[in-house]
C-alpha positions in Angstrom: 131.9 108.1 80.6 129.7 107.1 78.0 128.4 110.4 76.4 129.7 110.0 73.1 127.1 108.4 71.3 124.3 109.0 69.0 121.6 111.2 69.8 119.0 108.4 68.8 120.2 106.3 71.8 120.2 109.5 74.1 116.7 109.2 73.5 115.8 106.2 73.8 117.7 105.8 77.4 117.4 108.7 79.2 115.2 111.4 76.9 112.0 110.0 77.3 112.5 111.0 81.2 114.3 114.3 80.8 111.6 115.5 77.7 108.8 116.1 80.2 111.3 117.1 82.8 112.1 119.8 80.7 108.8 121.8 81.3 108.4 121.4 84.6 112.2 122.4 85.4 111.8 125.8 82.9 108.8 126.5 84.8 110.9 126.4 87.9 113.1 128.7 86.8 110.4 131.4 85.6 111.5 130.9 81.7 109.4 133.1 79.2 109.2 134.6 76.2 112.2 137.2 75.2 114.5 135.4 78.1 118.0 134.9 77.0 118.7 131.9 77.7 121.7 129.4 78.1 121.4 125.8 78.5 124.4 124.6 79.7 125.2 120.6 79.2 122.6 120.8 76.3 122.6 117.1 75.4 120.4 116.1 72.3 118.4 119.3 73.3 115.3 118.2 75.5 115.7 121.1 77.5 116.6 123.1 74.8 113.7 122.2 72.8 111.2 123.4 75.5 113.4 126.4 75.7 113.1 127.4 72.4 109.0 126.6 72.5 108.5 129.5 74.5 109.7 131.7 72.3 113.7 132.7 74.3 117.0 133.5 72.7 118.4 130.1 73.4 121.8 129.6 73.2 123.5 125.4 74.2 126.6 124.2 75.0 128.0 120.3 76.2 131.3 118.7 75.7 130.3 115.7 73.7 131.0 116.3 70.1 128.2 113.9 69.0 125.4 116.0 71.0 126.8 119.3 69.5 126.5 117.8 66.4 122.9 116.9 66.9 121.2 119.8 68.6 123.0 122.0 65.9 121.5 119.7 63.5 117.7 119.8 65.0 118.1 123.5 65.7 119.6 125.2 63.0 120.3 128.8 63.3 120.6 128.0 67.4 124.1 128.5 68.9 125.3 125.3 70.0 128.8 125.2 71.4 131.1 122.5 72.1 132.8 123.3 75.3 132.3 122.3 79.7 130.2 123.9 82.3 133.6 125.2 84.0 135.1 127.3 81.0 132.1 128.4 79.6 133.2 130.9 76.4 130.6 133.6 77.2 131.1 137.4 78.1 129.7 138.3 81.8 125.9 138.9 82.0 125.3 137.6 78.7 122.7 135.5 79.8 119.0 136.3 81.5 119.1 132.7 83.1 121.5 129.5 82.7 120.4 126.3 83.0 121.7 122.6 84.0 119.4 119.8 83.6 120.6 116.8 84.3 124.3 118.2 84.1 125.5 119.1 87.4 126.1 115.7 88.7 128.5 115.2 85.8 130.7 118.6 85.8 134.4 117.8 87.2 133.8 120.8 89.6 130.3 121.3 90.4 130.5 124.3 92.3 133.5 126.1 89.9 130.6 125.3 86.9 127.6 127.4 88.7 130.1 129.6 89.4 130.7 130.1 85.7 126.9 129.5 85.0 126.6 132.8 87.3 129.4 134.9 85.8 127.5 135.1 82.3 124.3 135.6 83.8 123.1 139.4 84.5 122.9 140.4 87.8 119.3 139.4 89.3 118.9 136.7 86.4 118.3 133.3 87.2 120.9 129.9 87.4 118.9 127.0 88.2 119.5 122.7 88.0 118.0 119.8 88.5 119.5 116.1 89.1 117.9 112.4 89.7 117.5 111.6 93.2 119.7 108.9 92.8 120.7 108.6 96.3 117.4 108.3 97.9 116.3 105.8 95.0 113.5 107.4 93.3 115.4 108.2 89.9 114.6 106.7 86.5 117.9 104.5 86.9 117.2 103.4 91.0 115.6 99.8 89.7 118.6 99.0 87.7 121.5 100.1 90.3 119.1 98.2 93.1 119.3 95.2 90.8 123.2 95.9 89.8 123.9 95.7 94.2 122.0 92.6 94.3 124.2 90.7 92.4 127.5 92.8 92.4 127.2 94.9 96.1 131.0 96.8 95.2 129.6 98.2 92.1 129.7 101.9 92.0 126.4 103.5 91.2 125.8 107.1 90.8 124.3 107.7 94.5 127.6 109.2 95.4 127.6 112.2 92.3 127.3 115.6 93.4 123.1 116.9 93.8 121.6 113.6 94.3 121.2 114.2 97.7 118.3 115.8 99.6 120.0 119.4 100.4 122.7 119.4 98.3 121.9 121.2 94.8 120.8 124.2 97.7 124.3 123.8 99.1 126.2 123.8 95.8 124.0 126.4 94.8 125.1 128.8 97.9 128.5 127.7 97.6 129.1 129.4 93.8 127.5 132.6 95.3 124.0 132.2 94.6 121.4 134.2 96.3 118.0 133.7 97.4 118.5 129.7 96.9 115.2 127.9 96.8 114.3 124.4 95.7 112.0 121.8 95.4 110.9 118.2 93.5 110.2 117.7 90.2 108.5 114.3 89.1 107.7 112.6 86.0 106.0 109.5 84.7 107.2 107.1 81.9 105.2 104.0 80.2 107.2 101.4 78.7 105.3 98.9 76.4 107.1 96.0 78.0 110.6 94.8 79.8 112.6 94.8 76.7 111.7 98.4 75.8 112.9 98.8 79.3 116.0 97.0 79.1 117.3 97.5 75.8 118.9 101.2 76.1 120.8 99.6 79.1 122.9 98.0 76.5 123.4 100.9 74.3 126.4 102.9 76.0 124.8 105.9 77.9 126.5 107.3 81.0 127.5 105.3 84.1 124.8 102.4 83.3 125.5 101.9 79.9 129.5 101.7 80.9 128.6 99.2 83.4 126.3 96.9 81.4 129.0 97.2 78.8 131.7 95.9 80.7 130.0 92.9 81.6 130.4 89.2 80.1 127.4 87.8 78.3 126.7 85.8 81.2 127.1 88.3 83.8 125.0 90.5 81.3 121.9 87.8 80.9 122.2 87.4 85.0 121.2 91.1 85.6 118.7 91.4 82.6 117.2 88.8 84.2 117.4 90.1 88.2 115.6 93.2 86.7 112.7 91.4 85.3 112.4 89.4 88.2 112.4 92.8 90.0 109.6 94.4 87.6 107.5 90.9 88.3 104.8 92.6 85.6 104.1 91.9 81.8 102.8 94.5 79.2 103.1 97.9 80.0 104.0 99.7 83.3 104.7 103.0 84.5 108.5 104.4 85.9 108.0 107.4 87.8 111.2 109.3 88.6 112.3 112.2 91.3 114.3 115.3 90.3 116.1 117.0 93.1 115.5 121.0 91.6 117.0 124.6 92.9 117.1 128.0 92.0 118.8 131.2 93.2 119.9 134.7 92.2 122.6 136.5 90.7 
């Protein structure tokens, strides 16, 4: 899956969505100063950014060796690992609160990763993630997959990954021994200047998306640039507002 890429195109694909989700999800989970805090699938560090803002012990860790590389390189002195939600290398109860945003959805064991995310946080602490609602099609990516169906209706979009239905972060949640499970949704609004600014991260690699436009042939390619456009129907600027599935429990 296409997570091994620069930081820069991170960004510009999926960070200007999951910057100001940030806030809203640490909020959500009660984060404050002097929390020690571990944000687990740490990316480029949008989440760990806002983490560090108010004023916690942050520690990061994600498996792609290019995001290491980054967030150790915009937060020096912050302890970024490399390593996967399932085998996280952290004592039990290190950890006031663990965090997944925008992770759990990618872990190869979901529940066997909040498990972990549980195991090095202290008893009462907090373990708490939030993922697109892809399957009800109010994420950042829905326009693109709805276009993708219209012209290709086998393609596999990521309605079918673990949290991004109503319900489920809750039951995943319960299922790794969380108490006290609640949830709700998280929402945020993007402007884009115009189509292109739109459309050009599609072609840069990131995740499932990226993967698919990748594989395409230039005309296949210019055939679903296009169906999106149509599917905008605006010039100039426009607004993308996306829904978070979010829940929270207990150690």
């Amino acid at each position: 899956m296409g997570f091994e890429v620069a930081a820069e195109a991170y960004g510009k694909f999926m960070g200007r969505f999951s910057e100001p989700l940030a806030a809203t999800f640490a909020d959500l989970a009660g984060i404050g100063p002097a929390r020690r805090a571990l944000d687990v699938g740490c990316g480029p560090g949008a989440l760990t950014a806002e983490l560090i803002r108010r004023g916690g012990t942050v520690t990061g860790i994600d498996p792609s060796e290019a995001f290491v590389a980054a967030s150790r390189a915009r937060f020096p002195g912050v302890d970024i690992r490399l390593g996967s939600a399932e085998d996280l290398p952290f004592g039990d109860d290190a950890f006031d609160c663990a965090l997944a945003q925008l992770v759990v959805h990618f872990m190869t064991d979901p529940v066997a990763g909040l498990r972990e995310m549980a195991r090095v946080t202290r008893p009462g602490g907090t373990v708490a993630a939030c993922v697109w609602d892809h399957a009800g099609g109010h994420g950042p990516l829905s326009p693109f997959w709805r276009a993708v169906r219209d012209l290709d209706p086998d393609a596999r979009d990521e309605s079918r990954l673990a949290g991004t239905r109503q319900g489920e972060l809750n039951e995943l949640l319960t299922a790794a021994g969380l108490r006290d499970v609640t949830s709700t949704v998280l929402t945020v609004t993007t402007r884009f200047a115009g189509f292109e600014e739109w459309w050009e991260p599609y072609t840069f690699g990131v995740g499932p998306a990226g993967d698919y436009v990748r594989g395409l042939d230039p005309a296949r390619r210019e055939a679903l640039r296009d169906r999106c456009a149509a599917a905008f129907g605006v010039r100039g600027p426009f607004d993308v507002t996306a829904a978070a599935w979010a829940a929270a429990g207990r150690v």
